[in-house]
C-alpha beads as a LAMMPS data file, in Angstrom:
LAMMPS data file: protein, C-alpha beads

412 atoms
411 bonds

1 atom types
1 bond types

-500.0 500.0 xlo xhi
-500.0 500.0 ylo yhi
-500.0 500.0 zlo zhi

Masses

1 110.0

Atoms # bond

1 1 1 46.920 229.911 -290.429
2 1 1 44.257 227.418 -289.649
3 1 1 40.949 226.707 -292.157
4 1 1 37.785 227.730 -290.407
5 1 1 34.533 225.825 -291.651
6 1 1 31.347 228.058 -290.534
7 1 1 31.019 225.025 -288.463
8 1 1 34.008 225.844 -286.770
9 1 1 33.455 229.333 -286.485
10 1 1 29.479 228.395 -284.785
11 1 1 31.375 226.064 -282.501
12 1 1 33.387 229.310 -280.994
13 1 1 30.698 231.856 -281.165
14 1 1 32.306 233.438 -283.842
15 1 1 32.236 234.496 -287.772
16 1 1 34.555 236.027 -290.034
17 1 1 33.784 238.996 -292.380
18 1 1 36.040 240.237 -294.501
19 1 1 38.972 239.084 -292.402
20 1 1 37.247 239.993 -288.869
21 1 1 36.848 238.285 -285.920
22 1 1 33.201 239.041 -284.414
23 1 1 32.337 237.387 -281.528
24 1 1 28.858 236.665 -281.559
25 1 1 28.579 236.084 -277.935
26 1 1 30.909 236.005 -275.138
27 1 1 29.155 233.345 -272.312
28 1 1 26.334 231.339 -272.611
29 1 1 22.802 232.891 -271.478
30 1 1 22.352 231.839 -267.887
31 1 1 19.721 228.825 -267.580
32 1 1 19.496 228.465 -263.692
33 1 1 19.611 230.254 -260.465
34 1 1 22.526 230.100 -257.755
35 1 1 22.387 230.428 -253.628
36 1 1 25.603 229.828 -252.332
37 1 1 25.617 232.103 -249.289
38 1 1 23.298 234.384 -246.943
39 1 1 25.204 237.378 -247.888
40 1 1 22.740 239.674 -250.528
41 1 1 23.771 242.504 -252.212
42 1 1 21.487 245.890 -251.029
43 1 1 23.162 248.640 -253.346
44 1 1 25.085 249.759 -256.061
45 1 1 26.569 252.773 -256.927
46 1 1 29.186 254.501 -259.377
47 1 1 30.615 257.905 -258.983
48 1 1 33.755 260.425 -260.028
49 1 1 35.459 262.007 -258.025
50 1 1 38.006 264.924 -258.042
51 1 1 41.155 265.708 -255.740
52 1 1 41.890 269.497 -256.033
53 1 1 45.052 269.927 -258.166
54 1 1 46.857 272.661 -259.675
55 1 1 46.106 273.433 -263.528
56 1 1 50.389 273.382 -263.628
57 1 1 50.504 269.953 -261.808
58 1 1 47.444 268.661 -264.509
59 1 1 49.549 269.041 -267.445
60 1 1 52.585 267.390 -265.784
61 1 1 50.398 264.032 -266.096
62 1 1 48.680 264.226 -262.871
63 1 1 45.702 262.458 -262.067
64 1 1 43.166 263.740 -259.915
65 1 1 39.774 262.604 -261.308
66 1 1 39.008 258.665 -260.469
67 1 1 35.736 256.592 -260.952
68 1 1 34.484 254.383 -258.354
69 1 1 32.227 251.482 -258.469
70 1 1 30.772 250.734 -254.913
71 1 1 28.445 247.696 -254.198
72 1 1 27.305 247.288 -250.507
73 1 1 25.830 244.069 -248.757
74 1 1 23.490 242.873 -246.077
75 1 1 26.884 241.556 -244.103
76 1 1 28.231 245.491 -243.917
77 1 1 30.996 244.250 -246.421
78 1 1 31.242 247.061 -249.137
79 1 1 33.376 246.292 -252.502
80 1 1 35.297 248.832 -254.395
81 1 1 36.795 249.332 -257.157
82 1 1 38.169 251.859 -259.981
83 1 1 37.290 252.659 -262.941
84 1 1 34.530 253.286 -265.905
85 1 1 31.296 251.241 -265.784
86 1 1 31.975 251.055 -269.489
87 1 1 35.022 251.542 -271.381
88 1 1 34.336 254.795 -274.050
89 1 1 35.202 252.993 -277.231
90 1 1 31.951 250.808 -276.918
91 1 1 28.078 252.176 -277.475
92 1 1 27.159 251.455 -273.903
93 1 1 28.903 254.154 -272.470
94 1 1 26.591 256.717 -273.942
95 1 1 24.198 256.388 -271.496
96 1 1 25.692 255.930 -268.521
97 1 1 22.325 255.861 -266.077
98 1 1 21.303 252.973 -268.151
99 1 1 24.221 251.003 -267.531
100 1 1 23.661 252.205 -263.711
101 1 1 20.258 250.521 -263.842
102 1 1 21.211 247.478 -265.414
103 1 1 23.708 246.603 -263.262
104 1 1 21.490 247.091 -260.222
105 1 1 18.653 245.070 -261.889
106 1 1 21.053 242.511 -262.598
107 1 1 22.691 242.232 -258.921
108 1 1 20.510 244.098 -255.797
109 1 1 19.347 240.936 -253.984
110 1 1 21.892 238.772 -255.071
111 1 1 24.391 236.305 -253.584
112 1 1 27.642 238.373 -254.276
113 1 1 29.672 234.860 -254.761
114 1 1 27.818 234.337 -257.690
115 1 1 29.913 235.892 -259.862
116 1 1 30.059 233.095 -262.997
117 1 1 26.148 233.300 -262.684
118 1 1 26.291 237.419 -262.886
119 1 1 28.515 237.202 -265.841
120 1 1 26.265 234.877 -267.755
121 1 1 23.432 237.262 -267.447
122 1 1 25.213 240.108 -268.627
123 1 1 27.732 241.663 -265.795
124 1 1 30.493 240.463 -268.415
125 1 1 29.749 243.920 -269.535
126 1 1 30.852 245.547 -266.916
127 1 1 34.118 244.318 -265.404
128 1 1 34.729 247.082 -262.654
129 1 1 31.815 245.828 -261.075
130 1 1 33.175 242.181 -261.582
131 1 1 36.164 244.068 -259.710
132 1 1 34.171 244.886 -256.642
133 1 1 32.347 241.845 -256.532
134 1 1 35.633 240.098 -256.175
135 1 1 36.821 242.408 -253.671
136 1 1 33.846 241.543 -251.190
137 1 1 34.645 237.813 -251.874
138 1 1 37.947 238.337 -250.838
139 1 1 36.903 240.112 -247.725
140 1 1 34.472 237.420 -246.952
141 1 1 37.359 235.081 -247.282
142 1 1 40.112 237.323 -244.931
143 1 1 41.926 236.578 -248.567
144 1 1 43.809 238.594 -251.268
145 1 1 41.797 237.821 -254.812
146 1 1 45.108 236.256 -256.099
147 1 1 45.312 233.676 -253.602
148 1 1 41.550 232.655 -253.800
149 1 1 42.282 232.113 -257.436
150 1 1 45.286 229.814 -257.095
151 1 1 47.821 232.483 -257.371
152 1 1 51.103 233.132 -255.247
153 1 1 53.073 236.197 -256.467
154 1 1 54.661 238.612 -254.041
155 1 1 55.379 241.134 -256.717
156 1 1 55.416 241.328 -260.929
157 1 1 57.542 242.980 -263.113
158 1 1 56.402 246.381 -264.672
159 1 1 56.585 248.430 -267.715
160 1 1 55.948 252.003 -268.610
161 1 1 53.438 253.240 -271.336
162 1 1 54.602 257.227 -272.541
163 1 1 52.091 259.286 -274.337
164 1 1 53.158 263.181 -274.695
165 1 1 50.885 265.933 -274.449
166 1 1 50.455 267.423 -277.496
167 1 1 48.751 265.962 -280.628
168 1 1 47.749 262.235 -280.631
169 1 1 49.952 260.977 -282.858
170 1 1 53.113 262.946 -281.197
171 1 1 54.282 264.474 -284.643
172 1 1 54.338 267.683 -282.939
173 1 1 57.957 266.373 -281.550
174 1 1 60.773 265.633 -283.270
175 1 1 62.269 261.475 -282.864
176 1 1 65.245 262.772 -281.436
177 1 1 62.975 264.590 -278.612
178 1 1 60.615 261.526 -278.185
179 1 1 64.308 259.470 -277.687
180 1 1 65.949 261.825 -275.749
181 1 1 63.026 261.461 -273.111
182 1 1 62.922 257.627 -273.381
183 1 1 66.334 257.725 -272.316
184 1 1 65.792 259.835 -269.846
185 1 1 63.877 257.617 -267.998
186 1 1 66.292 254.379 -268.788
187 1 1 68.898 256.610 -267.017
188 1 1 66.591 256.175 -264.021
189 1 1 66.641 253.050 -263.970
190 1 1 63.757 252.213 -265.611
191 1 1 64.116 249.135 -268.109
192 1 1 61.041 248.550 -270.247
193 1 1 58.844 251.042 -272.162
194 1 1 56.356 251.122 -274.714
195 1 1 55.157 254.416 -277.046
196 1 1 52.224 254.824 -279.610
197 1 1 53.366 254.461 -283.035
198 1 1 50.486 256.739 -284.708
199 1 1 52.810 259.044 -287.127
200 1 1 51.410 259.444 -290.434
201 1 1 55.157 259.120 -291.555
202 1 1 55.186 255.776 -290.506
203 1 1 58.809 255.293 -290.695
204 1 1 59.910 258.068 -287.895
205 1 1 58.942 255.961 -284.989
206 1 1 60.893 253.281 -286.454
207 1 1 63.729 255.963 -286.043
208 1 1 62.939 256.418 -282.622
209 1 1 63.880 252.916 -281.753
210 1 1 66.994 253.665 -283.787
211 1 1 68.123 256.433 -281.607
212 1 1 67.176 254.533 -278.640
213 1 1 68.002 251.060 -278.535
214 1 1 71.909 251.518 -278.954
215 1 1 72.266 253.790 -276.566
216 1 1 70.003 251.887 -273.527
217 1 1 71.250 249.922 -270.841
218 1 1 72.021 246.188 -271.381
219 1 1 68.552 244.763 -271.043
220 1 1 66.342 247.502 -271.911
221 1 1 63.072 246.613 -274.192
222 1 1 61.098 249.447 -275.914
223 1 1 57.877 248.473 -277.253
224 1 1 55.250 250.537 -279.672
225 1 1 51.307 250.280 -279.871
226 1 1 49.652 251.002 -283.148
227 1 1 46.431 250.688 -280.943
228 1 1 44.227 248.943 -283.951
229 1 1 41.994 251.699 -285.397
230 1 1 41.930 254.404 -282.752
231 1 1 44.878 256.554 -284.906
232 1 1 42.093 257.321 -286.741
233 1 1 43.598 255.055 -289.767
234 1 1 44.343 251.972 -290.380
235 1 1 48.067 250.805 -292.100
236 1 1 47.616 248.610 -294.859
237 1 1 49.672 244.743 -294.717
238 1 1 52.405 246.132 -296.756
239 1 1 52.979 249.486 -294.337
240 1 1 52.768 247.103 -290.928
241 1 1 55.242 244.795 -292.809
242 1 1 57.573 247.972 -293.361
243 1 1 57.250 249.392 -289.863
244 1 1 57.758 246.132 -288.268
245 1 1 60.436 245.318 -290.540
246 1 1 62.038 248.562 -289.311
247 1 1 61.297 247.751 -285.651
248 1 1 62.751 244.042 -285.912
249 1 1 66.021 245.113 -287.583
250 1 1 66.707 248.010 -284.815
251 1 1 65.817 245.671 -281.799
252 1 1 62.335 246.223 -280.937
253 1 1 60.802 243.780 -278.609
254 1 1 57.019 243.771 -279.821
255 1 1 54.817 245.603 -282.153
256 1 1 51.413 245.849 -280.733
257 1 1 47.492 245.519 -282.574
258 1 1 48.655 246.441 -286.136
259 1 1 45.978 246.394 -287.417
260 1 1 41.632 246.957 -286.764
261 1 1 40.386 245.007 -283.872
262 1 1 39.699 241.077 -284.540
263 1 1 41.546 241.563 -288.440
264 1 1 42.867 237.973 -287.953
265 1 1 43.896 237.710 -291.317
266 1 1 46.571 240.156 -291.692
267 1 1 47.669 240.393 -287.350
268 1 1 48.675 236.528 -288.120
269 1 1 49.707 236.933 -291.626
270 1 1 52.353 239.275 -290.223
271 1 1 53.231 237.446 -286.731
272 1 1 54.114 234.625 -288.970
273 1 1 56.538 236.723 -290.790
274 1 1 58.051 238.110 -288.163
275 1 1 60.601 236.860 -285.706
276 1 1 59.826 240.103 -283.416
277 1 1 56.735 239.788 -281.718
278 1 1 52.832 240.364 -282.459
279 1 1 50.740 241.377 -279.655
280 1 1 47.046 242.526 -279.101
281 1 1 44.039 241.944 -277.270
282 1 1 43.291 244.930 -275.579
283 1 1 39.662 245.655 -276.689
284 1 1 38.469 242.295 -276.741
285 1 1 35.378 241.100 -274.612
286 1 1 34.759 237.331 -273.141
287 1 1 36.849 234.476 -273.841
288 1 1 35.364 234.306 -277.397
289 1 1 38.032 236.032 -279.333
290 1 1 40.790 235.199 -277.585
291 1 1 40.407 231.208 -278.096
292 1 1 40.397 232.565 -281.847
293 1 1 43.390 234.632 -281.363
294 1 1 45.282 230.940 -279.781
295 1 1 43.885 228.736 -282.222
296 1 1 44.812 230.558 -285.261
297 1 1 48.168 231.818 -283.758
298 1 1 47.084 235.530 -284.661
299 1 1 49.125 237.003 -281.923
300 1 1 52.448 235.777 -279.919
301 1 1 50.974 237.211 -276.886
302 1 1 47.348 237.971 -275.756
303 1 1 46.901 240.682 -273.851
304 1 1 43.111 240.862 -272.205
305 1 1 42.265 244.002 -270.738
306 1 1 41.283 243.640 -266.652
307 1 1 38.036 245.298 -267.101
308 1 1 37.683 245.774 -270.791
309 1 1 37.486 241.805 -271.368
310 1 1 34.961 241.103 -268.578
311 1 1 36.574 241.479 -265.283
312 1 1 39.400 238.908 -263.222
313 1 1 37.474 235.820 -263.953
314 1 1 38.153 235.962 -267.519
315 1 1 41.514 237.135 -267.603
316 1 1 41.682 233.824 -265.460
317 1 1 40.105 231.721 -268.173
318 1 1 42.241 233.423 -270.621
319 1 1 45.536 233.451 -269.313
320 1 1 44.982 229.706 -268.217
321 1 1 44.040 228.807 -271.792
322 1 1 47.178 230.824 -273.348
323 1 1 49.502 228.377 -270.445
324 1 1 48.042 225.285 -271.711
325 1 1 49.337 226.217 -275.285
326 1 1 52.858 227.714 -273.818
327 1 1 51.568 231.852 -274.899
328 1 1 52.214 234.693 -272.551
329 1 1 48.898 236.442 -271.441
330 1 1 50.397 240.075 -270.194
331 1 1 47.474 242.527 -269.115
332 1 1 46.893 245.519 -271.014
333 1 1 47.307 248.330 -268.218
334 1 1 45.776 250.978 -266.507
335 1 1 47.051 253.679 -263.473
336 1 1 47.129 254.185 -259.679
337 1 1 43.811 253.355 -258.225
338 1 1 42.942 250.909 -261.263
339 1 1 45.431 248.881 -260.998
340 1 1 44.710 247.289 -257.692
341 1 1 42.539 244.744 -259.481
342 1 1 44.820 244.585 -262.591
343 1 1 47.512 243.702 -259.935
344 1 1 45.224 240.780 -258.514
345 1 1 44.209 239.368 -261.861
346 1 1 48.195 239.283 -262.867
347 1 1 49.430 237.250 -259.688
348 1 1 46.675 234.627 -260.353
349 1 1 48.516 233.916 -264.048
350 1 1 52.144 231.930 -263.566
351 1 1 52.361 233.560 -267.693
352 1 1 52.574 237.229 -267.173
353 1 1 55.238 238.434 -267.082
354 1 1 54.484 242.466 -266.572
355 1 1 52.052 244.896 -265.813
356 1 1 51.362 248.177 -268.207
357 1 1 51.310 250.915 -266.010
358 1 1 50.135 253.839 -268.718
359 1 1 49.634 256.718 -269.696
360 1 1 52.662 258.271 -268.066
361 1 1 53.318 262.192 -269.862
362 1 1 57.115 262.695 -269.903
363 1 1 59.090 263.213 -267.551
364 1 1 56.780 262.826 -264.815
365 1 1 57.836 259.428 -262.912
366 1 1 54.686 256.949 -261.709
367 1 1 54.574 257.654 -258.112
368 1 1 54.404 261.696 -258.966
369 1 1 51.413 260.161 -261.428
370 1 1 49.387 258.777 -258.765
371 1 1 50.333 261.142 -256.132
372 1 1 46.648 262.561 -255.423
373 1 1 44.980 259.073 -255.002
374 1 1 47.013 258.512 -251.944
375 1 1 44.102 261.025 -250.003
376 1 1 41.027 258.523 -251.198
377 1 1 43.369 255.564 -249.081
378 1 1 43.737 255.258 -245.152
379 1 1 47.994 254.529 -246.603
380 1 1 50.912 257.161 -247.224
381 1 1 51.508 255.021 -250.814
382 1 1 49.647 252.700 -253.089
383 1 1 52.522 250.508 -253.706
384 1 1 55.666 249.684 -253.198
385 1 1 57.394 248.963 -256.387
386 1 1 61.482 249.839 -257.671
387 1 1 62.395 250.532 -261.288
388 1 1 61.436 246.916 -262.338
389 1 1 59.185 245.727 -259.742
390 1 1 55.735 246.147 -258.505
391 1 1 54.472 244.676 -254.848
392 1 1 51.389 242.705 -255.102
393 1 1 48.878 243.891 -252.323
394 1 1 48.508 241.143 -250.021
395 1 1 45.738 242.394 -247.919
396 1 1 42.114 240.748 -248.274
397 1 1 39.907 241.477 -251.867
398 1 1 41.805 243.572 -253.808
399 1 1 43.578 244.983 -250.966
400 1 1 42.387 248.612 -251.495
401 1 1 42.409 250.885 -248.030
402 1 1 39.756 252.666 -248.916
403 1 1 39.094 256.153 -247.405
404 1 1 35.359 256.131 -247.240
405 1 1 35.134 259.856 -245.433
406 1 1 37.631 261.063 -248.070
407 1 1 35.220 259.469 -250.940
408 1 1 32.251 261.768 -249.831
409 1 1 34.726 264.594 -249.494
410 1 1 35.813 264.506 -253.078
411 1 1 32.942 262.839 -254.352
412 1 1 31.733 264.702 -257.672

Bonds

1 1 1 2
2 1 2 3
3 1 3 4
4 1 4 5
5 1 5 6
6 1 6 7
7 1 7 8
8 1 8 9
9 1 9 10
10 1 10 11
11 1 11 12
12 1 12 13
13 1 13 14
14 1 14 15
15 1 15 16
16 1 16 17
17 1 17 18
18 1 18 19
19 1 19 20
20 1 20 21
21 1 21 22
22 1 22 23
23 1 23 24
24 1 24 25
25 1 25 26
26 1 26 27
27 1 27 28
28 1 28 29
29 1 29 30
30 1 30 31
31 1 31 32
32 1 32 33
33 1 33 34
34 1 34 35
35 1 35 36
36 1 36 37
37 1 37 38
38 1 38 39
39 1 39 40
40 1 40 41
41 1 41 42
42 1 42 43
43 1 43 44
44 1 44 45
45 1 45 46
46 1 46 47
47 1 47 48
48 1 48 49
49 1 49 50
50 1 50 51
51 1 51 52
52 1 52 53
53 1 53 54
54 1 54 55
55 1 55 56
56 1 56 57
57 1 57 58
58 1 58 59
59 1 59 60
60 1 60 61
61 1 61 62
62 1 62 63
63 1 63 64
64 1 64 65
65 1 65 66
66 1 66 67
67 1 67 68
68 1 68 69
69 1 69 70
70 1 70 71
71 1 71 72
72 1 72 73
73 1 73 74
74 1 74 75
75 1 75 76
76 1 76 77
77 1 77 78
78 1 78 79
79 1 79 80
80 1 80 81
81 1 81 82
82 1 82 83
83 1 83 84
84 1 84 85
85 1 85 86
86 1 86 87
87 1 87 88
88 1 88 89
89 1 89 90
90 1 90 91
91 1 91 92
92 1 92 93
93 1 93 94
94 1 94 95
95 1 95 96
96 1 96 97
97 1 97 98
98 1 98 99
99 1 99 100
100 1 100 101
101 1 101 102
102 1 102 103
103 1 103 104
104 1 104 105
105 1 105 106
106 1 106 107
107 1 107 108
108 1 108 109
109 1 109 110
110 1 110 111
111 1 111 112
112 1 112 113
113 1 113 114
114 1 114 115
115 1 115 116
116 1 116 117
117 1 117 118
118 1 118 119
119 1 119 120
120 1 120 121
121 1 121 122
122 1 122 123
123 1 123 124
124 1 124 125
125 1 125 126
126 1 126 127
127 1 127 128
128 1 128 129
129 1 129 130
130 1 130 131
131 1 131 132
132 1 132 133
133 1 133 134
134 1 134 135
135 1 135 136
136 1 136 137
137 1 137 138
138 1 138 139
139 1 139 140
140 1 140 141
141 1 141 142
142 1 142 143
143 1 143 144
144 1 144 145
145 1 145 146
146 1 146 147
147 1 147 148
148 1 148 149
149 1 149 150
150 1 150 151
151 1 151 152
152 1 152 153
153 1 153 154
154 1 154 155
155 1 155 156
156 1 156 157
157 1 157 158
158 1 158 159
159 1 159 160
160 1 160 161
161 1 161 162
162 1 162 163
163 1 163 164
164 1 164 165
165 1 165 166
166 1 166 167
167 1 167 168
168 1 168 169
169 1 169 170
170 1 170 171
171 1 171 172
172 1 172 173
173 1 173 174
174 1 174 175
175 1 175 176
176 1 176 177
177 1 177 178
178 1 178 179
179 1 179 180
180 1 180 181
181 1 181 182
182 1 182 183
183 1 183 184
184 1 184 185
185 1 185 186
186 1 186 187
187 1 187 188
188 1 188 189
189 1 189 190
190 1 190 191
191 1 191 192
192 1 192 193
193 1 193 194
194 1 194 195
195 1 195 196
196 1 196 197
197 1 197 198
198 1 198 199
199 1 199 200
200 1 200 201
201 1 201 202
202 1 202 203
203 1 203 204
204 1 204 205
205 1 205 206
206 1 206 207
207 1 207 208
208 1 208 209
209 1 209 210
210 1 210 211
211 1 211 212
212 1 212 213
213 1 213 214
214 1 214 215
215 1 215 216
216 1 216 217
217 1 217 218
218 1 218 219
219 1 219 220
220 1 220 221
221 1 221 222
222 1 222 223
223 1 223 224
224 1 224 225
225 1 225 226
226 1 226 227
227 1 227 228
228 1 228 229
229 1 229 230
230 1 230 231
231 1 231 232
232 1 232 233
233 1 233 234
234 1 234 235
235 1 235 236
236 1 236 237
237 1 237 238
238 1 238 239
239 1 239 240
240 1 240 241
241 1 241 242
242 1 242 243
243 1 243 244
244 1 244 245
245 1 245 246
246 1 246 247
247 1 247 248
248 1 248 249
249 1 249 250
250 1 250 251
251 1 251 252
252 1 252 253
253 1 253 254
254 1 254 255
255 1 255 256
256 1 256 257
257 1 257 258
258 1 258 259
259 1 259 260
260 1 260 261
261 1 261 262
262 1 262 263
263 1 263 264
264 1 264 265
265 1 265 266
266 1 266 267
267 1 267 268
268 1 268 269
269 1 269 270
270 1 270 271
271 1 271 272
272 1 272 273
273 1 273 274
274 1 274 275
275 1 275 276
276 1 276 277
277 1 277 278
278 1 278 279
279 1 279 280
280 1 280 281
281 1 281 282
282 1 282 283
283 1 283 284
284 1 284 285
285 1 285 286
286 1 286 287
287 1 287 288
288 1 288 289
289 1 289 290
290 1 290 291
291 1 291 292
292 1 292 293
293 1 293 294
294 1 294 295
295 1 295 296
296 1 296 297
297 1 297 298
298 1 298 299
299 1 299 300
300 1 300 301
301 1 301 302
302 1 302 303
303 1 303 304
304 1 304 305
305 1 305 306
306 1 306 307
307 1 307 308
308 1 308 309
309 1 309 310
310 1 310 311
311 1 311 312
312 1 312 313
313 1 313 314
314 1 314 315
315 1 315 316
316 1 316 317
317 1 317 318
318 1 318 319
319 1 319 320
320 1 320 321
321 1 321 322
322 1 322 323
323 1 323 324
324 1 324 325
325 1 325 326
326 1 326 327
327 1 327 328
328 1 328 329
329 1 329 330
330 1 330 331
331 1 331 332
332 1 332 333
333 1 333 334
334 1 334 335
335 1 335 336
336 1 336 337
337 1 337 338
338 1 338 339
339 1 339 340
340 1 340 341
341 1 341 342
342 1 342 343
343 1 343 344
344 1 344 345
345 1 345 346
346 1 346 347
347 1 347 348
348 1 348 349
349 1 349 350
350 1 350 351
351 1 351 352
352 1 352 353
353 1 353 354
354 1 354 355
355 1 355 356
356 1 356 357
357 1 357 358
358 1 358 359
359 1 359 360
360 1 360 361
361 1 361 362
362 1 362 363
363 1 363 364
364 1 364 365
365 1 365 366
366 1 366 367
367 1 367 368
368 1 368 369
369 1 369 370
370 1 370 371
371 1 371 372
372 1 372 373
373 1 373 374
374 1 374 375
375 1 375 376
376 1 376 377
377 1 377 378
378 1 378 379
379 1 379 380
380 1 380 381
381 1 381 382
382 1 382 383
383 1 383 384
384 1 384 385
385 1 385 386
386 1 386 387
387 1 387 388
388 1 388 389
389 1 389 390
390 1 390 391
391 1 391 392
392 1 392 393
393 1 393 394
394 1 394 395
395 1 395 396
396 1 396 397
397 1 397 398
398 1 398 399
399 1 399 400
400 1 400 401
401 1 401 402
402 1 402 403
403 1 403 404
404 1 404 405
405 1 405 406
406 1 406 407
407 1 407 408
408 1 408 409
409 1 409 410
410 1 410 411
411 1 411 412
């Protein structure tokens, strides 16, 4: 592991305390003012809505509640895109109509190309909005989002996140249930997966990739996600070092955030000790951490969320920093309507190798997942994707067919 000076630390907009990365900021403040076309922003809004569904069809995993960010412009060209304004794990998303007003402070009147200028003065926070922006770029341009951003993939690999209903940390099942359901869906065809390990017995979902792994198909890679601090609790070096021990010796192919968000310390003190590998990422915002996360060789692949970390532009920046020093940058995921941006920001990276589609309850399969969101689209599917392979959407922006009549119909 590297020696940071404070100088070094200043130099990346970063200090350590106690062991933790915290960025001090994530892009310079904004010093100047941009024009770069006639095209101004007039509105912004961001709504839920809700697709009628059975209660029985709810607790199979279905989702029927979406939230949609929706900026329009002086050229009729409306951007959309899914998801929160604000993810829930940070402060901002208690008060949501502040965040509203913010974001229209920051953008009504603008140039909607702008979009480095709009992250600079704060729309970093906010990275479905960053989404739509993109999308009315891409419309401006008769281009998919990928494509304006150097990319040229027809379709991505794809893995499968399981979390059971039921308590958080899934100790209301047995391993042999949690394995015989993994299975399950290997027998389908379905090659790479990836549960929470959250057990308070931290060795059982060690077991689970005992009861798994030798009886998969040739080729199959089951992953687990400690998920940092959201457990509740955080495993000390010496527990990760057990469970991962565990994980190596029965074939697991990563271990993900072991430990609290931006604990370089111990994530790197353990990738180095491990020949399976060390992942994380997720929660991170800007570029800031990640260049930290390189430098330092904390983590053998980054994994920027789409929105969480600022929007496509700076899963751009970070993926192409992680290529110049030969690291995978794979996307932490997201679901159906979502992932239309996700989808974008992964075919402009040459080193990703799959997208997280999550949280899928067993044994419901991804398409039965998404089912509802197909009435908010003028298209009978979202994607077309196999076992192994998603379709990139090839149609201009982020290539959603909107429904706008079917948005006011189910519009909360």
């Amino acid at each position: 592991m590297a020696n940071f000076t404070r100088r070094d630390l200043l130099k990346h907009g970063a200090v350590l305390s106690g062991g933790m990365l915290v960025a001090t900021s994530t892009v310079p403040p904004a010093s100047y003012s941009s024009e770069t076309s006639n095209m101004k922003i007039t509105g912004f809004d961001h709504f839920p809505v809700l697709i009628p569904r059975s209660e029985e069809e709810r607790r199979r995993g279905v989702y029927d509640r979406y939230s949609v960010a929706r900026i329009t412009t002086t050229d009729g060209i409306t951007g959309y895109a899914f998801g929160p304004v604000v993810p829930s794990f940070r402060d901002e998303a208690r008060d949501h109509e502040a965040a509203l007003a913010r974001i229209r402070d920051l953008l009504i009147g603008k140039d909607p190309f702008a979009i480095e200028l709009h992250l600079a003065n704060g729309l970093i926070h906010y990275g479905v909005v960053e989404h739509a922006l993109w999308d009315i770029v891409g419309k401006a341009a008769g281009m998919p989002v990928h494509k304006l951003l150097g990319g040229n993939k027809k379709k991505t690999k794809y893995y499968i996140t399981m979390v059971w209903h039921g308590r958080g940390d899934q100790s209301h099942l047995t391993p042999e249930e949690q394995a015989e359901d993994i299975l399950w869906y290997a027998e389908q065809g379905f090659n790479a997966i990836k549960i929470r390990c959250w057990r308070e017995n931290i060795m059982d979902d060690v077991e689970i990739a005992r009861l798994v792994i030798p009886n998969a198909p040739p080729g199959f890679r089951l992953m687990f996600d400690r998920t940092a601090e959201f457990p509740g609790w955080v495993w000390s070096y010496e527990q990760a070092y057990q469970v991962a021990r565990g994980m190596q010796d029965a074939g697991v192919y990563w271990l993900e955030e072991p430990f609290e968000v931006g604990d370089v310390i111990k994530s790197a003190k353990l990738a180095h000790a491990m020949d399976m590998l060390i992942v994380g990422g997720e929660h991170d915002l800007g570029t800031t951490p990640f260049g930290v996360y390189m430098r330092d060789q904390v983590f053998d692949i980054v994994q920027p969320d789409a929105q969480w970390c600022g929007g496509i532009s700076t899963v751009k920046k970070v993926g192409t920093l992680a290529q110049a020093l030969d690291i995978p940058c794979i996307l932490h995921g997201t679901h159906s309507l979502s992932m239309f941006g996700w989808l974008q920001a992964n075919a402009a990276l040459t080193n990703c190798e799959y997208q997280e589609i999550g949280l899928i309850r067993p044994r419901i399969l991804p398409h039965e997942q998404w089912e509802p969101a197909r009435e908010l689209l003028d298209s009978d599917d979202l994607f077309e994707f196999d076992t192994e392979y998603l379709t990139i959407p090839q149609s201009p922006g982020l290539g959603i067919p909107v429904n706008e009549d079917a948005l006011e119909e189910y519009r909360v």
